[in-house]
N, C-alpha and C positions, 0 to 999 in steps of 0.2 A: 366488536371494535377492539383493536389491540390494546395495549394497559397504554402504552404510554402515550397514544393518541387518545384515552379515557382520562389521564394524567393531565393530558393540557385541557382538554372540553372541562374536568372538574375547576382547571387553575380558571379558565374564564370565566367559569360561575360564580370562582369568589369574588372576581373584578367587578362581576354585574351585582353583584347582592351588595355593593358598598357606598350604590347610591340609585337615586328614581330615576337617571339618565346615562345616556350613554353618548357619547360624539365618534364618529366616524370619519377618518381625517388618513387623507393620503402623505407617507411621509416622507414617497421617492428620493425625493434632491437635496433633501437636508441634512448636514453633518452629524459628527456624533456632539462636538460640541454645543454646535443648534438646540440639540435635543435635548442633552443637559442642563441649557438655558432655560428653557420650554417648562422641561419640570420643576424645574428652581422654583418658578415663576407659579406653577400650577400647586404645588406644596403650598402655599400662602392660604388655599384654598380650602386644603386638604383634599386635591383633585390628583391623580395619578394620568402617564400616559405609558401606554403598553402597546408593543409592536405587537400581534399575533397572525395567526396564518388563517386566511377566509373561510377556509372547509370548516377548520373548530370553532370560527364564531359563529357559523350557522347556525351548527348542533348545538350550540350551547344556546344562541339566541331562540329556535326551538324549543328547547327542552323549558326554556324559561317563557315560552311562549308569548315571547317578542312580537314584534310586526316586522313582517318579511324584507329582511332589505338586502339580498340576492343578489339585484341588481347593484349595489354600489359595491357591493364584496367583487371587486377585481385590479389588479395589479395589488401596489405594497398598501397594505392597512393597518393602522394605528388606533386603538381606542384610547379614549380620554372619560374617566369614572373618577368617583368620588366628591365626597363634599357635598355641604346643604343649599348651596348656591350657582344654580346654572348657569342663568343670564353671569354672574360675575365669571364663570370657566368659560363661558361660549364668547366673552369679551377678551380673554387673557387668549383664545387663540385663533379669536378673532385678528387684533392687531399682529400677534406674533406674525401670524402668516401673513397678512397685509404688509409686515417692517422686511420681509425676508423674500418676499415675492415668489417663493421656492411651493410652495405648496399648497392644498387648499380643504376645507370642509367635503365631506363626501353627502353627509346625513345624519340623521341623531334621533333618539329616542329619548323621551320625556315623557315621564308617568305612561309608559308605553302606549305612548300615540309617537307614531313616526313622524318625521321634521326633515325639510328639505331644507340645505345648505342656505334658500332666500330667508326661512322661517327663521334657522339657528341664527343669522345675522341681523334680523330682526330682537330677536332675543338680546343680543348680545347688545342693542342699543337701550335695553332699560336700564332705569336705575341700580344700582346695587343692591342689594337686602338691606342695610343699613341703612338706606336714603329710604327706602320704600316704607320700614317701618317708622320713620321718622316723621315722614308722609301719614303715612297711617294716624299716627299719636295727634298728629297737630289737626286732622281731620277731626278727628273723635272727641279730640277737646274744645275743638272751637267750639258750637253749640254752648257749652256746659259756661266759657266765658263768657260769651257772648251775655246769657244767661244773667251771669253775675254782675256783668257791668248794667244793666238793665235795673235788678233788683235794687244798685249800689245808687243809683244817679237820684233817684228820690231823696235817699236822708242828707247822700251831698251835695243836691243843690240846696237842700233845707241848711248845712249849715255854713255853704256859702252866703247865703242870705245873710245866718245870724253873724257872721263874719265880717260882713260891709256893714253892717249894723253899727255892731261895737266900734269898728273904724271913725266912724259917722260920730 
């Protein structure tokens, strides 16, 4: 392989080692403006999006022994990496492309199990991470209340009692 076709296969390895996922997204008809939207928006994230050429993402996705996606590598391609939050980057370009009409999801990779554009959109409808762990906490603790109101209701019906009492 020439150097500088080994120069980009290495650039795309760093792309892919800087998160568990990858989005594959066509980016034909969208300005340059658009796409500095796009990124603005995926920075929140700490997601990146990168134009690259199909031959080098192969090799790279290869070499990092991806799951084959061949078939979506045709015409212009765009990856979208980065960040500890998928469903939140697979929603930022989710709407983006839905607000813009200009372009769409190709496929994606998650903890390298491959994703069809219905799956990535599905994704993109959960909760945030934030909501999820929020979810989570209020999960985990209900029990533990629940618990406490149970053990609590004994001594204070006892001293509701002694409370209409003394009223009395």
């Amino acid at each position: 392989m020439r150097p500088e076709k080994q120069y980009l296969v290495e650039e795309v390895n760093n792309h892919l080692d800087k998160s568990d996922y990858v989005y594959l997204t066509n980016y034909e008809r969208i300005t340059v403006e658009e796409i500095a939207e796009l990124r603005a928006q995926l920075s929140e994230h700490e997601a990146e999006f990168h134009v690259i050429k199909n031959s080098i993402f192969g090799v790279a996705a290869a070499a990092k022994e991806l799951p084959d996606m061949g078939e979506h590598l045709t015409g212009q391609t765009a990856i979208v990496v980065g960040g500890k939050n998928p469903s939140g980057v697979a929603k930022i370009i989710g709407d983006f492309f839905k607000k813009k009409e200009k372009v769409e999801m190709k496929a994606g990779i998650v903890n390298e199990r491959a994703l069809t554009k219905e799956e990535i959109k599905a994704l993109a409808k959960l909760p945030g991470l934030e909501v999820l762990r929020a979810q989570l906490l209020g999960l985990l603790t209900q029990p533990a209340t629940g618990f406490v109101r149970v053990i609590n209701a004994v001594p204070q019906g006892f001293v509701n009692v002694l409370q209409a009492k003394a009223r009395n």
